[in-house]
VOTI-531711 format. One record per residue: residue in three letters; x, y, z of N, C-alpha, C in turn. Coordinates in nm, 3 decimals. Atoms other than C-alpha are relative to their C-alpha. Last residue first. Layout:
VOTI-531711
PT:Ala:X:Y:Z:X:Y:Z:X:Y:Z
...
end
This chain:
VOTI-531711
PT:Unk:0.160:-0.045:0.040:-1.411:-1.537:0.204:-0.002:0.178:0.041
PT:Unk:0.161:-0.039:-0.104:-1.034:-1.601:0.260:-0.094:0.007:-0.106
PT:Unk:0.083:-0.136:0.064:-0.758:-1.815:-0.009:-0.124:0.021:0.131
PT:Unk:0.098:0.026:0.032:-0.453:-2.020:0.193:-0.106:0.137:-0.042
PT:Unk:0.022:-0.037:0.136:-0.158:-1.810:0.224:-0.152:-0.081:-0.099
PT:Unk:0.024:0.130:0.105:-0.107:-1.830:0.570:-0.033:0.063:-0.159
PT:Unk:0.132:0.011:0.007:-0.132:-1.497:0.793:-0.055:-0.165:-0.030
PT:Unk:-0.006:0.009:-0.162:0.274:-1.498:0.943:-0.193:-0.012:-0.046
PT:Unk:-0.049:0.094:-0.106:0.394:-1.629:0.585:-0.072:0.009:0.142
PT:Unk:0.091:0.135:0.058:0.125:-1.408:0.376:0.101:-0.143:0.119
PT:Unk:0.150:0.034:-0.075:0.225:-1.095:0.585:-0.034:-0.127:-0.072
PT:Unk:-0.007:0.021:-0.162:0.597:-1.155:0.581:-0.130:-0.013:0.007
PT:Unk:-0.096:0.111:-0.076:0.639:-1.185:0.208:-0.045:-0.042:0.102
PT:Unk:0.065:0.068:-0.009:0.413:-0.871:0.172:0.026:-0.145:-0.015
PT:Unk:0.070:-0.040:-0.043:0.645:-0.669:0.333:-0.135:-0.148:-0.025
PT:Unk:0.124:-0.145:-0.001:0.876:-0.798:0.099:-0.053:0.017:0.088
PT:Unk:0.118:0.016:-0.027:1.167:-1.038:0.141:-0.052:0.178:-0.029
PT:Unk:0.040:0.030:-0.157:1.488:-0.924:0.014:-0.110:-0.051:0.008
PT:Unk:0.020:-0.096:-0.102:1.583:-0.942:-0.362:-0.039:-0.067:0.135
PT:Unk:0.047:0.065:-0.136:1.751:-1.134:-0.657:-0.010:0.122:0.116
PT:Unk:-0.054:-0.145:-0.125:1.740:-1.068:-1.014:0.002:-0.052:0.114
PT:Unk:0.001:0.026:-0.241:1.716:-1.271:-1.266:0.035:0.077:0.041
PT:Unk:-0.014:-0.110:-0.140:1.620:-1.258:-1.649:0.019:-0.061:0.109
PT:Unk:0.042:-0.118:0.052:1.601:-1.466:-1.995:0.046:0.110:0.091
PT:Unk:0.082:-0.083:-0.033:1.656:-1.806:-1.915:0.077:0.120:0.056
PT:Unk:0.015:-0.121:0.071:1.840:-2.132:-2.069:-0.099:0.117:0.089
PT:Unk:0.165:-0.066:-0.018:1.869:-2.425:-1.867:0.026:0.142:-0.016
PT:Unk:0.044:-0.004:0.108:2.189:-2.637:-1.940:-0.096:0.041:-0.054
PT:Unk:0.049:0.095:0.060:2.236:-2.815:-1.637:-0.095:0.052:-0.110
PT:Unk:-0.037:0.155:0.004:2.536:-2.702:-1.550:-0.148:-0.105:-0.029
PT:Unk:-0.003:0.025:0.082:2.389:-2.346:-1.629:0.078:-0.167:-0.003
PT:Unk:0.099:-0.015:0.121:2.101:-2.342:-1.433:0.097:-0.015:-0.157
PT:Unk:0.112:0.146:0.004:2.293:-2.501:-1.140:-0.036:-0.041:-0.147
PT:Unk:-0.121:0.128:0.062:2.614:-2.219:-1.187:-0.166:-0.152:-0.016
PT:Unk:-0.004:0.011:0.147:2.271:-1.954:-1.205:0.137:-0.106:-0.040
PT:Unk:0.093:0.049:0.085:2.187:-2.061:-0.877:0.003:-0.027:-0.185
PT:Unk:-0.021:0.185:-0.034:2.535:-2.104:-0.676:-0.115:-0.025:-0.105
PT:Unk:-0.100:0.081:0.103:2.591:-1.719:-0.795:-0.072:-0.175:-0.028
PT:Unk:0.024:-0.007:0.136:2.231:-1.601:-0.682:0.151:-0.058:-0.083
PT:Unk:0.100:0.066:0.049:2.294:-1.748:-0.343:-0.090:-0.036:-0.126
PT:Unk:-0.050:0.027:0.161:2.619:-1.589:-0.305:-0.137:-0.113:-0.075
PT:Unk:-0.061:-0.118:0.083:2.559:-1.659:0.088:-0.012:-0.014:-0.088
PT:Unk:-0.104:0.062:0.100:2.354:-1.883:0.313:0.039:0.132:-0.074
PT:Unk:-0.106:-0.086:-0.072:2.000:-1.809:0.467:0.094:-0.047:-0.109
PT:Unk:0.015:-0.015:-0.115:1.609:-1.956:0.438:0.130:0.108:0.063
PT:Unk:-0.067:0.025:-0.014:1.611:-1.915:0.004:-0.008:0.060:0.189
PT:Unk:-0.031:-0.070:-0.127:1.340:-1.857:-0.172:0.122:-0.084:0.077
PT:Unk:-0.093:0.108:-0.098:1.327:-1.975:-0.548:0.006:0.107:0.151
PT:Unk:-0.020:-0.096:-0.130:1.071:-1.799:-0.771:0.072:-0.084:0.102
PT:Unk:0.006:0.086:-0.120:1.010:-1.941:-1.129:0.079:0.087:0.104
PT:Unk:-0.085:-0.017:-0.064:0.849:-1.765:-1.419:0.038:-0.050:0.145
PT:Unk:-0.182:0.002:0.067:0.747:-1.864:-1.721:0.080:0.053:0.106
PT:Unk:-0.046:-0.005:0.106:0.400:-1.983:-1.621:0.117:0.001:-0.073
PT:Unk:0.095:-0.045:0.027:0.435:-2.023:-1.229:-0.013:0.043:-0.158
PT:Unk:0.006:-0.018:0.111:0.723:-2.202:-1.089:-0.148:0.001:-0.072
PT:Unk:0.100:-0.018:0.054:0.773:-2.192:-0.697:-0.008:0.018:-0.189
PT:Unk:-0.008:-0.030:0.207:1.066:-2.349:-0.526:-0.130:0.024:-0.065
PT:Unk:0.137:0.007:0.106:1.029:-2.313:-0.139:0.049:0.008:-0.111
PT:Unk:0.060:0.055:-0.074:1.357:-2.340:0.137:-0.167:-0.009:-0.035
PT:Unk:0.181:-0.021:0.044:1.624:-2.343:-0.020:-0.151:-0.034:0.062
PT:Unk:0.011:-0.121:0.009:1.983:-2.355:0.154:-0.193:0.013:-0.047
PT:Unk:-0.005:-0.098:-0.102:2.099:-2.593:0.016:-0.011:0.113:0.012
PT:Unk:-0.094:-0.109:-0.030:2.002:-2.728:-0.310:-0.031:0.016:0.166
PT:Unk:-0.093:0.052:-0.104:1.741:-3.006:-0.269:0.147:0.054:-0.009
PT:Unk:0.027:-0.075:-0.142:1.449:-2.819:-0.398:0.130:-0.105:0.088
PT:Unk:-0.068:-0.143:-0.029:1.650:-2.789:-0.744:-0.055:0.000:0.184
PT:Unk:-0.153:-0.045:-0.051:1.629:-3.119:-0.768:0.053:0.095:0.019
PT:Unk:-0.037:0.100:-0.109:1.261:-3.173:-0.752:0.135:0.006:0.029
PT:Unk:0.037:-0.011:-0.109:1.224:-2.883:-1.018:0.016:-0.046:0.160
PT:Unk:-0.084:-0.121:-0.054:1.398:-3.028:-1.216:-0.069:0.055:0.105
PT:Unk:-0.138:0.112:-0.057:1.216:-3.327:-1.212:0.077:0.104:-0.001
PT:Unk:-0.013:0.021:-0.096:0.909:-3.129:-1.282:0.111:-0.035:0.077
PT:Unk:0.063:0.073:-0.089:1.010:-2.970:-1.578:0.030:0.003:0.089
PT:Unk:-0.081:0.027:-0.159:1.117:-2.606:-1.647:-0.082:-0.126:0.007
PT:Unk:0.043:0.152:0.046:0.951:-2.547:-2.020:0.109:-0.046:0.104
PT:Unk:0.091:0.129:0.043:1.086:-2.179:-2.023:0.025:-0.116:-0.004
PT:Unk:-0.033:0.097:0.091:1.263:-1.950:-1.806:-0.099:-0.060:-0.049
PT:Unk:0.095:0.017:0.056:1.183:-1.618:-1.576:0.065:-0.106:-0.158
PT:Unk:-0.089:0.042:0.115:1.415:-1.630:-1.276:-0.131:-0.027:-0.094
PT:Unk:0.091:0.002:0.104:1.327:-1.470:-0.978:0.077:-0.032:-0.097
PT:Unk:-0.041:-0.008:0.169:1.531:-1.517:-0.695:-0.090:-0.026:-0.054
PT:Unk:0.071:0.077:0.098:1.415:-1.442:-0.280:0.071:0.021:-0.174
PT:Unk:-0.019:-0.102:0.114:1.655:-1.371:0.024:-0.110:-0.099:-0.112
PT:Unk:-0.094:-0.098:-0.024:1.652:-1.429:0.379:0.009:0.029:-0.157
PT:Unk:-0.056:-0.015:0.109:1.298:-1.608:0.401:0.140:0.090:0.014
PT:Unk:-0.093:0.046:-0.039:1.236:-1.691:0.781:0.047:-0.042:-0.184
PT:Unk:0.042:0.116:0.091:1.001:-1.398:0.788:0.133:-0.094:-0.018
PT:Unk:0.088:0.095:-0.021:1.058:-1.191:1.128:-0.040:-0.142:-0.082
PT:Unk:-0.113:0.136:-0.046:1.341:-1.003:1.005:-0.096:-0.125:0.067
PT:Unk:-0.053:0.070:0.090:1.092:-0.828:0.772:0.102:-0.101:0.057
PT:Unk:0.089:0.122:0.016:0.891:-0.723:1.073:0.071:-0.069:-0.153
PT:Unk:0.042:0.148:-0.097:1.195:-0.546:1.168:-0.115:-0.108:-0.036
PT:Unk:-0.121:0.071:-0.027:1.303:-0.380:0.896:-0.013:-0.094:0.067
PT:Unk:0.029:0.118:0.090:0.902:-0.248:0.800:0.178:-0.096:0.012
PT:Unk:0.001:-0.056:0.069:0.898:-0.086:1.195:-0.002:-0.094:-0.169
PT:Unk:-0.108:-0.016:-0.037:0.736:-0.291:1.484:0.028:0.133:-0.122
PT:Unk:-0.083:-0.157:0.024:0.451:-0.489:1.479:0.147:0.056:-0.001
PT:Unk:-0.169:-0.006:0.029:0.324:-0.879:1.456:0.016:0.186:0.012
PT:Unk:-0.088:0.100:0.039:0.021:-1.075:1.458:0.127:0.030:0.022
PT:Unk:-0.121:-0.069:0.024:-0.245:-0.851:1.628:0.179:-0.115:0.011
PT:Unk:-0.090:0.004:-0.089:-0.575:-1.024:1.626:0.114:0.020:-0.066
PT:Unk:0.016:-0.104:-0.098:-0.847:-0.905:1.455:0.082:-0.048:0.135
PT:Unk:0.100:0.016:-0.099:-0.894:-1.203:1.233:-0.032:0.056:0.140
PT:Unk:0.018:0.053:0.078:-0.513:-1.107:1.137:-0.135:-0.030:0.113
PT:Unk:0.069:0.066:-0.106:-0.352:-0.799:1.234:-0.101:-0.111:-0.114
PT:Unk:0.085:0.129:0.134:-0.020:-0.697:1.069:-0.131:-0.031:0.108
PT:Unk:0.081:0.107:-0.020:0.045:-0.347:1.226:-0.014:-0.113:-0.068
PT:Unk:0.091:0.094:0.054:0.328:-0.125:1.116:-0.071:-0.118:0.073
PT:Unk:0.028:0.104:-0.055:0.532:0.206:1.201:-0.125:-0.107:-0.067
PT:Unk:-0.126:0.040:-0.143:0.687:0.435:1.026:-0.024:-0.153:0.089
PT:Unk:0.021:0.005:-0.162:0.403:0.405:0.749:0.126:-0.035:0.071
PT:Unk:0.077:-0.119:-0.089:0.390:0.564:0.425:0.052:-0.055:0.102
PT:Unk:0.004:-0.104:0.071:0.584:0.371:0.097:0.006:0.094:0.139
PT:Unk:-0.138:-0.109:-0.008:0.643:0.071:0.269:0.052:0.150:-0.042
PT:Unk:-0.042:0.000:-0.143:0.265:0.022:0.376:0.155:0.063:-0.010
PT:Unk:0.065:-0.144:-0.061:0.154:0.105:-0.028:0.049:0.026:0.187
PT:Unk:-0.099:-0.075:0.106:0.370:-0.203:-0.158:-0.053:0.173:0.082
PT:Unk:-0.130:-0.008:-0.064:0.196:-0.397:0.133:0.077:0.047:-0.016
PT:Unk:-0.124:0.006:0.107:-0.153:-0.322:-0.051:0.160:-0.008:0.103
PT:Unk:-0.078:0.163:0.048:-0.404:-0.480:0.210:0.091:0.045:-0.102
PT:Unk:0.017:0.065:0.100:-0.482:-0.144:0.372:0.030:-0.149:-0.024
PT:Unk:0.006:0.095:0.012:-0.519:0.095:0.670:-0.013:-0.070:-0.108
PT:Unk:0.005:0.019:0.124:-0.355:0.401:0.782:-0.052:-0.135:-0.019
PT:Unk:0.001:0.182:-0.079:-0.343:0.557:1.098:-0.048:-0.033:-0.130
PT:Unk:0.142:0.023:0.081:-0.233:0.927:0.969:0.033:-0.147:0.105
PT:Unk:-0.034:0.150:-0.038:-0.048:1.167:1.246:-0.101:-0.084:-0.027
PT:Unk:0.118:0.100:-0.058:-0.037:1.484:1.073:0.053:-0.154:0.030
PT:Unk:-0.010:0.048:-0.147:0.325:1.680:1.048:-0.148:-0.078:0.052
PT:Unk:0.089:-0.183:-0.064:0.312:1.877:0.714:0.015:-0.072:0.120
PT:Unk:-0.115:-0.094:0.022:0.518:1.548:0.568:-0.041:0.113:0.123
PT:Unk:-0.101:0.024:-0.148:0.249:1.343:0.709:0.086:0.078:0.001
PT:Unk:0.094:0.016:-0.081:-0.015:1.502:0.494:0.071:-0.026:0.114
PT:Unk:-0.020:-0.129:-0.055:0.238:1.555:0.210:-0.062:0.015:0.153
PT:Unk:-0.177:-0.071:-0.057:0.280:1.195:0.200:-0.023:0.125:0.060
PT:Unk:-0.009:0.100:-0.161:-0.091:1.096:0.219:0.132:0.045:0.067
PT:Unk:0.150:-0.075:-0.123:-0.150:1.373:-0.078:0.022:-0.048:0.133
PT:Unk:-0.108:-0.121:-0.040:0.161:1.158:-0.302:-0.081:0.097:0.137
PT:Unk:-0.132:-0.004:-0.047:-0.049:0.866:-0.225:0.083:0.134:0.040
PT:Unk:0.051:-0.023:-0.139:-0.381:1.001:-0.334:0.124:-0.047:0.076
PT:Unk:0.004:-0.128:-0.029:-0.170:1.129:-0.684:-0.083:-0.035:0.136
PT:Unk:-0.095:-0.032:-0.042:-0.055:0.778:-0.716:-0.044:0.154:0.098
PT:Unk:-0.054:0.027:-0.092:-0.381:0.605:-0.679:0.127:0.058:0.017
PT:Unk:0.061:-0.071:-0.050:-0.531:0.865:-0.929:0.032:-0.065:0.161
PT:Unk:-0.044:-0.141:-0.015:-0.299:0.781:-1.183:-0.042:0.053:0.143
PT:Unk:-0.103:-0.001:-0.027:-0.341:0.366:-1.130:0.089:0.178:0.016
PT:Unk:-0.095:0.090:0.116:-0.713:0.324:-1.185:0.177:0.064:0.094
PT:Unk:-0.004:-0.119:0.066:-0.917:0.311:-0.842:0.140:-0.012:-0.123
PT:Unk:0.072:-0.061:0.122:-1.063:0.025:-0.696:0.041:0.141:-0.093
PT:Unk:0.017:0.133:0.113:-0.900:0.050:-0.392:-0.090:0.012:-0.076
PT:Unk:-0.063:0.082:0.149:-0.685:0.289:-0.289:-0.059:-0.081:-0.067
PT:Unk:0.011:-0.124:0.088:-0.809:0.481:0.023:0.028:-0.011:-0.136
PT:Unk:-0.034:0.041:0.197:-0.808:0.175:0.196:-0.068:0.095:-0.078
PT:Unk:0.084:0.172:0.033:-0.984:0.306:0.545:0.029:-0.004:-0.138
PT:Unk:0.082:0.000:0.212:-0.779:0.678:0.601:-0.005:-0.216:0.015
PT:Unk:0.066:0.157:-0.004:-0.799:0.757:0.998:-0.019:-0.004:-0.129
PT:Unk:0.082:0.067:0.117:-0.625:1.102:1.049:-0.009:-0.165:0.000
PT:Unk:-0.014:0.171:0.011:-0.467:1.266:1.345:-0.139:-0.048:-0.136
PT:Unk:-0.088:0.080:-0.060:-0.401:1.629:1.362:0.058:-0.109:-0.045
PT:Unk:0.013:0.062:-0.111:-0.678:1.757:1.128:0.154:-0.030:0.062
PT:Unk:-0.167:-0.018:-0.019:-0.600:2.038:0.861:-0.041:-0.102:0.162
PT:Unk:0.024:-0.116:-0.153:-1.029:2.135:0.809:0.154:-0.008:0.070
PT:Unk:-0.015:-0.134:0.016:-0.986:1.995:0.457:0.003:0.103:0.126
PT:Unk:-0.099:-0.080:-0.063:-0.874:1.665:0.570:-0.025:0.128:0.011
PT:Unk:-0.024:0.043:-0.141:-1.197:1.460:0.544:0.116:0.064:0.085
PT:Unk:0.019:-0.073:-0.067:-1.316:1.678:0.274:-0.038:-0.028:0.139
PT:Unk:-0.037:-0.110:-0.005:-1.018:1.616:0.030:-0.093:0.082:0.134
PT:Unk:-0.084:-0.050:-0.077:-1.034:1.275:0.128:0.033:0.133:-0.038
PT:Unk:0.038:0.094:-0.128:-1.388:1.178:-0.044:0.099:0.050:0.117
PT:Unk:0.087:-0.117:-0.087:-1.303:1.434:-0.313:-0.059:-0.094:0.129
PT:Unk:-0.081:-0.173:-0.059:-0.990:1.230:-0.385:-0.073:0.079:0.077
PT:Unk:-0.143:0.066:-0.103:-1.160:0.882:-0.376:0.031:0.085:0.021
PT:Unk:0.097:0.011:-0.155:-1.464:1.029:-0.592:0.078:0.014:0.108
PT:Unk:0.025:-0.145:-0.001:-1.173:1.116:-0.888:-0.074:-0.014:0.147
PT:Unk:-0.112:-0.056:-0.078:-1.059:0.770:-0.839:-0.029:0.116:0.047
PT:Unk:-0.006:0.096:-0.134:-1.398:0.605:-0.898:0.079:0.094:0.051
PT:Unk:-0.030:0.132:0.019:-1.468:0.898:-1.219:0.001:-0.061:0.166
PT:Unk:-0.126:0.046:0.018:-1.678:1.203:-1.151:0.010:-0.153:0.005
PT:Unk:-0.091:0.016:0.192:-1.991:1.312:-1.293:0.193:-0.073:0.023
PT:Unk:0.024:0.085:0.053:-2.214:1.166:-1.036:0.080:-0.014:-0.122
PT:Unk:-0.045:0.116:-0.007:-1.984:1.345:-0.748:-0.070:-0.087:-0.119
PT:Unk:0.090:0.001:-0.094:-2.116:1.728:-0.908:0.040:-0.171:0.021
PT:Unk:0.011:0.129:0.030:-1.834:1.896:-1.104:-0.122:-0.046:0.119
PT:Unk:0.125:0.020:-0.016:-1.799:2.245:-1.021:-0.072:-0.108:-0.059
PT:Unk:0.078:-0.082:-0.099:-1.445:2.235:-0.855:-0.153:0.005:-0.022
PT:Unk:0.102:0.018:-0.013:-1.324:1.987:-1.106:-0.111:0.023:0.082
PT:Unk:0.077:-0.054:0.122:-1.042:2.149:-1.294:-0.148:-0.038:0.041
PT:Unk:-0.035:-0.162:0.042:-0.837:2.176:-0.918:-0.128:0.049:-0.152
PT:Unk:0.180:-0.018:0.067:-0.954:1.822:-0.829:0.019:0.150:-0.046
PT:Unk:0.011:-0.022:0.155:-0.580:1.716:-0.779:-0.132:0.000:-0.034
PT:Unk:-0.003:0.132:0.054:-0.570:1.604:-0.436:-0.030:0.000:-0.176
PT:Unk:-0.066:0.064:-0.041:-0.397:1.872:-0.255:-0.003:-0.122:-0.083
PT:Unk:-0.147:0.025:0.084:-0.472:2.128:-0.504:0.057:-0.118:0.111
PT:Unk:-0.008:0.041:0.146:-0.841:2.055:-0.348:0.124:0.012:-0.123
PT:Unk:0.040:0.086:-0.021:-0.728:2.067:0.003:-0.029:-0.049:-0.123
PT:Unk:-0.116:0.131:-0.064:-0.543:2.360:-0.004:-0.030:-0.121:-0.007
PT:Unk:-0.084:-0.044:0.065:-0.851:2.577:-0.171:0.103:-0.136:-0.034
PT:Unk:0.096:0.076:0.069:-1.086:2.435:0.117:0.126:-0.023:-0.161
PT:Unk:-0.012:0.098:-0.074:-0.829:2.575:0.366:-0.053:-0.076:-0.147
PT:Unk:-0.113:0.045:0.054:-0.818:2.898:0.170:0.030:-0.138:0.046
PT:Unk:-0.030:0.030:0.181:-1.172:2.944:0.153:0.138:-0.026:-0.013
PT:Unk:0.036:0.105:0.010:-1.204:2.832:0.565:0.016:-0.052:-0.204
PT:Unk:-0.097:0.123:-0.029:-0.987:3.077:0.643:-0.017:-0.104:-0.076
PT:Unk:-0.147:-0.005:0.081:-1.157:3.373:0.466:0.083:-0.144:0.045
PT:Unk:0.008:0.035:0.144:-1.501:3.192:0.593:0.117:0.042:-0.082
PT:Unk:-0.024:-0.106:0.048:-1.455:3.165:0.964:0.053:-0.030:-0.156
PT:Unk:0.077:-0.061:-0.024:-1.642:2.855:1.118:0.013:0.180:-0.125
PT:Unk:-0.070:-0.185:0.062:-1.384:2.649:1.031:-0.124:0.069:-0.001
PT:Unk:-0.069:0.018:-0.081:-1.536:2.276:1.214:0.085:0.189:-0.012
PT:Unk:0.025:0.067:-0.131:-1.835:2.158:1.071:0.136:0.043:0.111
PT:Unk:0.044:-0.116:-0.033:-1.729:2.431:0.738:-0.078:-0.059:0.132
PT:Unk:-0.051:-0.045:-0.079:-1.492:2.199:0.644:-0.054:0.099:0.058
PT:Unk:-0.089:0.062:-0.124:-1.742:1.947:0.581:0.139:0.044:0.046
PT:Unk:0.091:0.008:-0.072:-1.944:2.186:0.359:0.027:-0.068:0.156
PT:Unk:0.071:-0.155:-0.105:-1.706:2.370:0.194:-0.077:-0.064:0.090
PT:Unk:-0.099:0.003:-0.082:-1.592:2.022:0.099:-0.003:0.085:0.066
PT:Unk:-0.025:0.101:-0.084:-1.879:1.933:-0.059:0.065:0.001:0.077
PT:Unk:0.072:-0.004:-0.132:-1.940:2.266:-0.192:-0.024:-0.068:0.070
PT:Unk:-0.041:-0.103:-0.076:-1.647:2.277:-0.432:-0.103:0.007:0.124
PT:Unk:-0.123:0.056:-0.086:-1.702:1.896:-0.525:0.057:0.152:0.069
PT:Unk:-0.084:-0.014:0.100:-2.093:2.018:-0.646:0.140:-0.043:0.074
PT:Unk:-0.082:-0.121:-0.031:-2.357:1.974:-0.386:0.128:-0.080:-0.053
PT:Unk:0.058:-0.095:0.051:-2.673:1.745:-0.495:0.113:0.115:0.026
PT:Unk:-0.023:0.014:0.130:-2.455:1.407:-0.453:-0.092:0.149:-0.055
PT:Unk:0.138:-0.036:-0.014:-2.358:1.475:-0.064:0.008:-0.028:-0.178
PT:Unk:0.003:-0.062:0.060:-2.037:1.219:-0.012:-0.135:0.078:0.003
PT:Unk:0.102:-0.095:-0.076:-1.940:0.954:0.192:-0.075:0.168:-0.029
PT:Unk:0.004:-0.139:0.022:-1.752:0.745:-0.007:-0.119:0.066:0.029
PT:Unk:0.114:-0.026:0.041:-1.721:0.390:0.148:0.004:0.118:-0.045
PT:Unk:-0.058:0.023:0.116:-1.347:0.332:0.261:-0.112:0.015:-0.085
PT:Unk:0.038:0.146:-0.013:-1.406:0.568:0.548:0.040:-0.030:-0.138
PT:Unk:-0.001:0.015:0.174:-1.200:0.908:0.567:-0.027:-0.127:0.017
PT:Unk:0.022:0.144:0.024:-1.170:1.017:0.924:-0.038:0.000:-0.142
PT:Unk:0.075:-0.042:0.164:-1.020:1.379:1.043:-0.014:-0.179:-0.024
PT:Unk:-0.013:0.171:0.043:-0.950:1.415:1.390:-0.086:0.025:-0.107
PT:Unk:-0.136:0.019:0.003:-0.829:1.789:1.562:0.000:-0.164:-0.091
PT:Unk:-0.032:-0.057:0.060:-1.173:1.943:1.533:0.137:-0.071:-0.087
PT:Unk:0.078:0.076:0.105:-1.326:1.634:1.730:0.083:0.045:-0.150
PT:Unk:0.085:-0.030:-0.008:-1.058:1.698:2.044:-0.077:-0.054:-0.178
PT:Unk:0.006:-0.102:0.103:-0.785:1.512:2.106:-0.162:0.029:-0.009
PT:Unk:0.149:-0.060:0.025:-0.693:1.430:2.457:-0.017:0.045:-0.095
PT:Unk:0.008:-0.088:0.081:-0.319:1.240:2.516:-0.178:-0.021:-0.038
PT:Unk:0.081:0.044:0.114:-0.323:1.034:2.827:-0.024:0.118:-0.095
end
């Protein structure tokens, strides 16, 4: 049984846990200083931690002045700053605008890069393929599915999805398109419609011969694999939670 000690585990809740009378340089001094005792170390540790997450101009900033994202960084700058092992980050992403989610991303990378072992948790699925070797789906706290993101993708009994963004698609089309072979959902959502497809080949040829035998104009297509988040709404349901 592997033994880690307290030093060696760094946690980052999704709440920001923060002191608000000590500035983002002494916040982190402060919670790496529960574990770095020795102060040359501990200034270059602290250092590392704030070019990790891009607070570099905001060392004497005090948490009321920073933005959501900005918080988010100094939240995980002084859950890692002590260089933990194993890390616990609780949706480190949400709510925050779109710069400040990249730059805590890139940070997550380096984090594993350097060799930590993060446990990661979110609802973005786009953010799971990015980081994690391995993957949990758990649903109502039961464990739906694991493996790596290849495998739980062979799990969904989608084999390929088309996007096609057209206008003024009636119903009745619609109805005949779900009796192509092969298909196994037709979705059409303002201008754009989403065909899944269970298996079969050339699936994007056979579509656009349909679209043009029957004379249906549109704009773009592409066709891709299932997603990540594909699999979790099939193996969860897609009905809306509380």
């Amino acid at each position: 049984m592997l033994m880690i000690s307290k030093k060696e585990l760094g946690v980052i809740f999704q709440e920001v846990a923060v002191f608000e009378e000590l500035t983002v340089y002494e916040n982190i001094d402060y919670f790496c200083g529960l574990y770095i005792k020795d102060k040359k170390v501990r200034k270059q540790y602290i250092e590392e931690a704030i070019e990790l997450v891009g607070l570099e101009e905001f060392k004497k900033f005090y948490p009321k002045q920073l933005s959501g994202g900005l918080l988010r960084r100094l939240n995980i700058a002084c859950g890692i700053a002590h260089k933990p092992k194993l890390i616990f980050l609780d949706e480190p992403t949400v709510a925050v605008d779109p710069q400040s989610r990249n730059n805590i991303l890139d940070g997550i990378k380096k984090l594993r890069d350097n060799g930590a072992t993060i446990v990661y948790t979110t609802h973005y699925m786009e953010e799971v393929e990015i980081l994690c070797d391995r993957i949990i789906i758990l649903d109502k706290g039961k464990i739906l599915a694991q493996g790596t993101s290849d495998e739980l993708k062979e799990l969904a009994k989608i084999e390929e999805k088309v996007t096609v963004e057209i206008n003024h698609l009636e119903d009745s089309m619609l109805e005949k398109m779900k009796k192509i072979e092969h298909i196994e959902e037709v979705n059409y959502t303002g201008n754009t419609l989403v065909v899944t497809y269970n298996k079969g080949e050339n699936n994007l040829g056979n579509l656009i011969e349909f679209l043009k035998k029957e004379n249906l104009g549109y704009s773009k297509i592409y066709s891709e694999r299932p997603t990540l988040n594909d699999v979790f709404l099939e193996l969860t349901g897609k009905e809306l939670r509380d």
